[in-house]
C-alpha positions in Angstrom: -56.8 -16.3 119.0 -59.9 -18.7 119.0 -59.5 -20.7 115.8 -62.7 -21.0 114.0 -64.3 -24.2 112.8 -65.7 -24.5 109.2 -68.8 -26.6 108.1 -70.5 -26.8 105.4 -73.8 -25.4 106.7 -71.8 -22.0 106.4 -69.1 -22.0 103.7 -69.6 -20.2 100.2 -68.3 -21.4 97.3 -65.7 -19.1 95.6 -65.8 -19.1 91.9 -62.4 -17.6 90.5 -64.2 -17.2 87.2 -63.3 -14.1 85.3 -66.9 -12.6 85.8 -66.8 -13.1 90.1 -63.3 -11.7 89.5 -65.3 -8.5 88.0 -67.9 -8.6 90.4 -65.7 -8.8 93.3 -63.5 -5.6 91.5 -66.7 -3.7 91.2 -67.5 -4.6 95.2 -64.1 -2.8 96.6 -64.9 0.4 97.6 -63.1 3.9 97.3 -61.4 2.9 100.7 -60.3 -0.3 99.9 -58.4 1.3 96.4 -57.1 3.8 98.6 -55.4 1.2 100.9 -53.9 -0.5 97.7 -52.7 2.8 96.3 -51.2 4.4 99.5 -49.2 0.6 99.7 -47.2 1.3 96.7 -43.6 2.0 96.7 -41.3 2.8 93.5 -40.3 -0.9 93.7 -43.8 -2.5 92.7 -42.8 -2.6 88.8 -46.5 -1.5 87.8 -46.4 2.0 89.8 -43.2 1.9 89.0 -43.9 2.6 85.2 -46.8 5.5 85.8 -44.1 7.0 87.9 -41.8 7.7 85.2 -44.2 8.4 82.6 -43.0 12.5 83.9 -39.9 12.1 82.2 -38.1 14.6 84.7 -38.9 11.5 87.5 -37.0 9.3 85.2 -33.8 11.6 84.5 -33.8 12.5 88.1 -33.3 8.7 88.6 -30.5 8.1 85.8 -28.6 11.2 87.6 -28.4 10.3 90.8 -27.5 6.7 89.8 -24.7 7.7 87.4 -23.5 10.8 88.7 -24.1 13.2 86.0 -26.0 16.1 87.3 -26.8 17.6 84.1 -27.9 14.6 82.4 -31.4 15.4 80.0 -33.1 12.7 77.9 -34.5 13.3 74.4 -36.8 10.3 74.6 -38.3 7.8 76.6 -40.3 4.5 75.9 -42.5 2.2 78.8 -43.0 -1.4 78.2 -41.0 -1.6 74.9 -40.9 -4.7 73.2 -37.6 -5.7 71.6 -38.5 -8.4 69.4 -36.3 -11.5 68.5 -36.6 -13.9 65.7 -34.4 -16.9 67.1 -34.5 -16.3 70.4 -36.9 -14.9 73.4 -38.4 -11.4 73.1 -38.1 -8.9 76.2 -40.2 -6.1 77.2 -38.2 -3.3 78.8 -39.6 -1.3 81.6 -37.9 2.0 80.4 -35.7 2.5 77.6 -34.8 6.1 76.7 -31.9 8.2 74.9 -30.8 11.4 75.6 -29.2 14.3 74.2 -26.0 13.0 73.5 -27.7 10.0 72.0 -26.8 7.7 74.7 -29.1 4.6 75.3 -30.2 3.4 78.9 -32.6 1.0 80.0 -34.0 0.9 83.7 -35.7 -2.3 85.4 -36.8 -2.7 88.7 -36.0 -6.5 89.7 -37.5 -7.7 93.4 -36.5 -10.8 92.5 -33.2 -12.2 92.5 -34.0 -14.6 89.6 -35.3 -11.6 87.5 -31.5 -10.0 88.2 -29.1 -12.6 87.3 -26.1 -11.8 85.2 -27.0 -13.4 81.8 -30.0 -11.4 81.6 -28.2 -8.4 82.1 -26.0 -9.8 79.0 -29.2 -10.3 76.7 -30.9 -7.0 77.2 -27.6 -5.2 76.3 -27.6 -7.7 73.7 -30.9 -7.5 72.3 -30.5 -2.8 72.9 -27.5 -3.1 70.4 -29.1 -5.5 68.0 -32.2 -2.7 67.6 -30.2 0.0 67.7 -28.3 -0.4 64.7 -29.4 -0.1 61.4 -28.7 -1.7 58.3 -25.7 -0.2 57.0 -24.4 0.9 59.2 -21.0 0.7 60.9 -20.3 -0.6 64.9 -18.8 2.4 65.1 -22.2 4.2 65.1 -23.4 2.1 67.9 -24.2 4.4 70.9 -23.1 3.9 74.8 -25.6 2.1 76.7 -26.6 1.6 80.1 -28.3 -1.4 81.6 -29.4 -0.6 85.4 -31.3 -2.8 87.5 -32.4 -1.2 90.7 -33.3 -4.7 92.9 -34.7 -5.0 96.6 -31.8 -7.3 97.7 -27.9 -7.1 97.0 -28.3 -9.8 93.9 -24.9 -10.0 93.9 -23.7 -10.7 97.1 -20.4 -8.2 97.7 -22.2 -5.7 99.9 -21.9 -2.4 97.2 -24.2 0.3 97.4 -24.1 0.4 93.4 -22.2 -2.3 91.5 -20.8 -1.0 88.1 -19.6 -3.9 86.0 -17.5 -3.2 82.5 -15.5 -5.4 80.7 -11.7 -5.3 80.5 -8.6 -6.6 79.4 -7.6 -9.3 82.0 -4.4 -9.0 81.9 -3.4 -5.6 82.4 -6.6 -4.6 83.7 -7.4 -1.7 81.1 -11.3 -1.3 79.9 -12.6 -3.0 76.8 -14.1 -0.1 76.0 -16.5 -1.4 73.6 -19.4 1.3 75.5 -21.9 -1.5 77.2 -22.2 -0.3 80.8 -24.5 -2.7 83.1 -25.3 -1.3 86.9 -26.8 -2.9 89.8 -28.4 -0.4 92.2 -28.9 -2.3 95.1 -31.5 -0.7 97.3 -31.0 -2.8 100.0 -28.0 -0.4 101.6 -29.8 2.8 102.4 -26.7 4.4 103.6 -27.0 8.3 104.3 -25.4 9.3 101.0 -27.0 10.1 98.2 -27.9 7.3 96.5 -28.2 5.5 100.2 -31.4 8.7 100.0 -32.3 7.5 96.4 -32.9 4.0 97.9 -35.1 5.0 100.8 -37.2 6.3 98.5 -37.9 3.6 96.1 -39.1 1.9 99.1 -41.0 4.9 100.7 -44.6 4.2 100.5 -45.6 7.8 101.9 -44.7 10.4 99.5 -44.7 13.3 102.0 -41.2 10.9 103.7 -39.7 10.9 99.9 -36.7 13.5 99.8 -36.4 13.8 96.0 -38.8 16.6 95.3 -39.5 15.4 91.8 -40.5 12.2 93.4 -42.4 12.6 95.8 -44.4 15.2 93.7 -45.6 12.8 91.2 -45.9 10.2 93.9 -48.2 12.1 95.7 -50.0 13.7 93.0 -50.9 9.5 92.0 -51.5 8.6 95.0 -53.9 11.7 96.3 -55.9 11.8 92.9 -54.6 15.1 92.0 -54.9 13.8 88.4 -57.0 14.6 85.3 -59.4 12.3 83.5 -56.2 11.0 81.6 -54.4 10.3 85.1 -57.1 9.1 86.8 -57.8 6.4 83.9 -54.6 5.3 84.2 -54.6 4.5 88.2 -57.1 2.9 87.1 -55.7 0.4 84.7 -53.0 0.0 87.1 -55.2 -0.9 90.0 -56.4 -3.5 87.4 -52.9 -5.0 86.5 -51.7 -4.9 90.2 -54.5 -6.4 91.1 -54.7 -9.1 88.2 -51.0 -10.2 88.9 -51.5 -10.4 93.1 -53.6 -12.7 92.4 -51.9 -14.8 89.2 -48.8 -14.8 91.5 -50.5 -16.4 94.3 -52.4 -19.2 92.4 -49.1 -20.3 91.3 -47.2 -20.1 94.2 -50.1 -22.1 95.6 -50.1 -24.6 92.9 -46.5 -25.1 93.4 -47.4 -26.1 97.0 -49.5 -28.4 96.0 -53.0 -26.9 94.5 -52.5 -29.7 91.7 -55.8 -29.8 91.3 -56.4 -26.4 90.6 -57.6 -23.2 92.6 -61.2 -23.7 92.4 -61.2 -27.6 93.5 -58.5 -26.4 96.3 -60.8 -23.1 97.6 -63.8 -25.5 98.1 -62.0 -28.3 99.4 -60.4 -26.2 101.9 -63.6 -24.6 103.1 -65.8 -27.7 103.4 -63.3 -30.0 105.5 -61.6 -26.8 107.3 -58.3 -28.9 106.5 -56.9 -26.5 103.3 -55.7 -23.0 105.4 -53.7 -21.5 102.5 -56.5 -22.0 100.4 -59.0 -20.2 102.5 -56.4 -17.3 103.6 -56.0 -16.4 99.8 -59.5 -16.2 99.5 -59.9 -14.0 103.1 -57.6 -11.5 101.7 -58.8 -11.1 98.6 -62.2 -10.0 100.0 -60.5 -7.7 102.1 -58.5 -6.1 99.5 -55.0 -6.9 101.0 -53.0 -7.0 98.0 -49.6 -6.8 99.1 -50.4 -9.8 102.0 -51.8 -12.0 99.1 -48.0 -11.7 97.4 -46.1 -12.1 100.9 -47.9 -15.1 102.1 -46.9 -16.7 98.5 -43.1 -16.8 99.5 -42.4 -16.0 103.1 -43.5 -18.8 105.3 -43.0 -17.0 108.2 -45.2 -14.3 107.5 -47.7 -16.7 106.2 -47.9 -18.4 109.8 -48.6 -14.8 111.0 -51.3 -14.0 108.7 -53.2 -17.3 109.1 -53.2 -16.8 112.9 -54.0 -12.9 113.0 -57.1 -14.5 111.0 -57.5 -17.6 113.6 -57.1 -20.4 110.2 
């Protein structure tokens, strides 16, 4: 591909200010949302969270995971914030109860970092410390379930679903003090259930997703077969997704060395031709390429692709 040569007689100066950020928002067209939308998987975080706002998606989840066909919840909360007063605060994805009164919390992790063990350890931690009230007796506190549902095996031994519990080391027996964590590795899409389960998470077409549940709310989001309500809250999530592609970028760029900042790195890149990452970030921004903008962040590899499918 012929590579093109920048000068300054025709480069633009891109101003990452929050109002070209709107203007450029207000610029994509119903297509362009459309290509964002019909990108998204159960495994972006964001979509993730409308999903499961129909409570049946989220039980239909929790009883494929753990086996219990005849599980029903009682209650769920999105984003809720368990507050800490000497430590750090988390903000769950999904933390719900159901009949029986038992607690479970689900996050979807892409990355490994987001997955390691300790953190597992502080949001059952930080479930049993707000679960409890005053008063009350540790006999009271219910059986929880932490289950992260990650893109890669995090943990490295090749499991399908890794179900960790404590026990007595030396002869084996449970602890049973009720904290359950789970990995659901999504990684192994093994033609089992859950191996089903996992090809859906990353199943960007609903009409491929096999859960019926699923891919009817999937489909219902991403076809605009929504009411005003609905439809407001795409919306807001094309906002966030979009907000985050780019914050996720800018640091992954800064970390290769945009010290000097984004704006400083766009324009130097465009007037001496010499900056390509620079210029890419800004190339598929204007084309509405969200998911490329996060991919060329990390993966090298891909990156080289993308800057020579563009000729930088």
């Amino acid at each position: 591909m012929k590579k093109t040569n920048f000068t300054k007689s025709n480069t633009k100066t891109i101003d990452y200010s929050e109002a070209n950020l709107k203007s450029t928002r207000k610029k994509m067209d119903a297509l362009e949302k459309k290509k964002i939308i019909a990108s998204l998987t159960l495994m972006d975080d964001l979509f993730m969270q409308v999903v499961l706002e129909e409570q049946a998606c989220t039980e239909y989840i929790l009883q494929t995971i753990l086996g219990k066909s005849s599980l029903k919840l009682k209650e769920q909360r999105l984003q809720k914030r368990l507050p800490n007063l000497h430590g750090r605060a988390l903000v769950l994805d999904c933390l719900c109860t159901d009949e029986k009164g038992l607690l479970y919390n689900i996050e979807v992790q892409n990355s490994s970092a987001g997955a390691i063990p300790k953190r597992a350890r502080y949001h059952a931690a930080l479930m049993d410390t707000h679960t409890l009230k005053k008063g009350e007796k540790f006999s009271k506190l219910p059986e929880s379930y932490v289950i992260f549902i990650t893109d890669k095996d995090v943990l490295g031994e090749g499991e399908q679903l890794y179900q960790i519990e404590r026990v007595i080391r030396k002869s084996g027996s449970l602890f049973q003090d009720g904290s359950h964590i789970l990995y659901f590795n999504t990684a192994i899409q093994s033609d089992n259930t859950l191996g089903k389960l996992a090809r859906d998470f990353k199943e960007a077409n609903p009409k491929e997703i096999q859960s019926e549940v699923l891919s009817h709310r999937v489909a219902s989001l991403k076809e605009g077969k929504l009411d005003r309500e609905g439809e407001k809250k795409m919306n807001v999530l094309l906002e966030k997704y979009r907000k985050k592609a780019v914050e996720e970028g800018i640091e992954k760029g800064i970390e290769k060395g945009l010290a000097q900042g984004i704006q400083q790195g766009l324009e130097k890149g465009l007037e001496e031709g010499q900056n390509r990452l620079a210029l890419l970030v800004g190339r598929l921004l204007d084309a509405g390429r969200v998911d490329d903008l996060k991919k060329v962040s990390y993966d090298e590899e891909y990156r080289e692709k993308i800057l020579k499918e563009f000729g930088l």
